[in-house]
C-alpha positions as CSV (number, residue, x, y, z in Angstrom):
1,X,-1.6,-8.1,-6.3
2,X,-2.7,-10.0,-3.0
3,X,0.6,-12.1,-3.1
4,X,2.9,-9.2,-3.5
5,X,1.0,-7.1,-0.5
6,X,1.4,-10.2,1.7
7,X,5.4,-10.6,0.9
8,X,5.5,-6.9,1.9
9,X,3.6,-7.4,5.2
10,X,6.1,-10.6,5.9
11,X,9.0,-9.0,5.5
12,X,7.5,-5.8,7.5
13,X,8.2,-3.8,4.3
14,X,7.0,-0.6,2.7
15,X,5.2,-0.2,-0.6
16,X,4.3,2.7,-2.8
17,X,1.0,2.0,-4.7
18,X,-1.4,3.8,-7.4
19,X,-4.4,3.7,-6.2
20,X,-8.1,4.6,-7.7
21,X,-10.4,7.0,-5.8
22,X,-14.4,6.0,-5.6
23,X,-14.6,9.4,-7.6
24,X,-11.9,8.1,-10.3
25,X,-9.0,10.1,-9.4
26,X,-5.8,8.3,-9.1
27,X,-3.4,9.1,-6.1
28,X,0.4,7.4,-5.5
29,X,0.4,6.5,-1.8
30,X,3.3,5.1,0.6
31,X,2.1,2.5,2.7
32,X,3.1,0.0,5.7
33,X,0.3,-2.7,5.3
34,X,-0.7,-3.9,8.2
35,X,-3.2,-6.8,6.8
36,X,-6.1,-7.8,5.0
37,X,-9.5,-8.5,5.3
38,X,-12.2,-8.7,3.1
39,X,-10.9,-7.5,0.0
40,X,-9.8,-4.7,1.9
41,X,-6.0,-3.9,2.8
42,X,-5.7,-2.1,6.2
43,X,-2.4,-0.4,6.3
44,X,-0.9,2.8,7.7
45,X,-0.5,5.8,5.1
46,X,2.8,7.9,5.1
47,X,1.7,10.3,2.6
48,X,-1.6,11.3,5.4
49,X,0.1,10.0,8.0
50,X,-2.8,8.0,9.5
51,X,-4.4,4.7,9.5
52,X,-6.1,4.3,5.9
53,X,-7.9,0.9,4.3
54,X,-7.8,0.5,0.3
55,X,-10.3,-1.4,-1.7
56,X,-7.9,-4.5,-3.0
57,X,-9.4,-4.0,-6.7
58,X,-8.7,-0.3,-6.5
59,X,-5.0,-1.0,-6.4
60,X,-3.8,-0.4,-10.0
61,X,0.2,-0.8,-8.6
62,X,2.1,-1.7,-6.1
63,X,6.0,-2.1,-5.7
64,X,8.1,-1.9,-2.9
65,X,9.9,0.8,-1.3
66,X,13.5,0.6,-1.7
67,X,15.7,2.7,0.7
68,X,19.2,3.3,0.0
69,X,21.5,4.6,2.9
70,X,24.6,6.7,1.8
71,X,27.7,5.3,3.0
């Protein structure tokens, strides 16, 4: 999980992740990480649109964004 969050913050990527609440409900998020400390990933949420941090072990998913311009 920490390896695939770092790739994304090197190659300034986006990532779409399921995450689990402290009240146990799941939410999907879009994310720019920004980094990590602590066990905790600091990163700025497009589905709020503000600044959010996520508990690392409450990540269940993460994959990257893939956007596809038309041509």
């Amino acid at each position: 999980m920490v390896k695939e969050l770092h790739r994304a913050m090197a190659q300034n990527q986006h990532i779409q992740i399921i995450y689990l609440g402290s009240q146990g409900q799941t939410t999907m998020r879009t994310l720019r990480p920004l980094e990590i400390v602590d066990g905790r990933l600091k990163a700025y949420c497009l589905t709020r649109k503000a600044p959010r941090v996520f508990v690392i072990d409450r990540i269940l998913a993460v994959e990257p964004v893939v956007i596809r311009h038309a041509m």
